[in-house]
C-alpha positions in Angstrom: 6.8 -17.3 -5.6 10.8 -16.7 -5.7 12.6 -15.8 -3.0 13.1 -12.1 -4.8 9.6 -11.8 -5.0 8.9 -12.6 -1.6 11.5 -10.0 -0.5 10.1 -7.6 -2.5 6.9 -7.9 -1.2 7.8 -8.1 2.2 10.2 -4.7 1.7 6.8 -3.2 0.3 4.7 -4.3 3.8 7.3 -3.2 6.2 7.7 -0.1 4.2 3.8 1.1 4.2 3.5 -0.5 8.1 6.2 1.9 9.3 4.7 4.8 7.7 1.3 4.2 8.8 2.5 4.0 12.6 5.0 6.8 12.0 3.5 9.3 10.1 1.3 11.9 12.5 -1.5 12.2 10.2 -1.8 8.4 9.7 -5.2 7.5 12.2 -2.7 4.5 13.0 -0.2 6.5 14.5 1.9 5.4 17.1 5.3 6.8 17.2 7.4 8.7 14.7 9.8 6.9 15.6 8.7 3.8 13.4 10.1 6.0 10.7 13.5 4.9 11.3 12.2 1.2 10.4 11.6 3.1 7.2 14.7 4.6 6.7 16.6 1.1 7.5 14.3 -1.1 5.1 14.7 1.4 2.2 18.6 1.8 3.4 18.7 -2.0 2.6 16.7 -2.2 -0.3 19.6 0.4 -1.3 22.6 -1.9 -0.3 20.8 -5.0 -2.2 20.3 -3.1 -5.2 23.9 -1.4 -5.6 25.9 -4.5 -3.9 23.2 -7.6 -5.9 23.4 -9.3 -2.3 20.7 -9.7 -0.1 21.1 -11.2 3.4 17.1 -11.8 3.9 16.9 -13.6 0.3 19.8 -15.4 0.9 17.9 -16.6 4.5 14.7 -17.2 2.4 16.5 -19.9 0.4 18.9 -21.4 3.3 15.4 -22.2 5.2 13.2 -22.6 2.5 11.8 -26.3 1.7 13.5 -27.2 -1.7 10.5 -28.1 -4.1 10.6 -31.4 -5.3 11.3 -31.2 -9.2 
């Protein structure tokens, strides 16, 4: 998988995590206030898509192990 994928993916877990414990009528409710996790990941998501610069892709491939070619 590329490093965009994974952030893609990992946008689309935090995003349906923090609804789930945020939203009232989710049976995994915990606090609303998990829905400011919400509003920062899709805030982000916003940033990366306007600006084409994404701090937690860039991290992905500073830490990644290089595949051998």
């Amino acid at each position: 998988m590329e490093a965009s994928q994974v952030v893609r993916v990992a946008v689309g877990v935090f995003i349906i995590l923090s609804v789930a414990f945020g939203a009232p009528a989710s049976p995994f409710f915990v606090s609303q206030w998990w829905l400011l996790f919400t509003l920062l990941v899709g805030a982000n998501s916003l940033q990366s898509g306007l600006s084409q610069r994404c701090l937690v892709e860039k991290a992905l491939c500073k830490f990644a192990p290089k595949a051998d070619d």
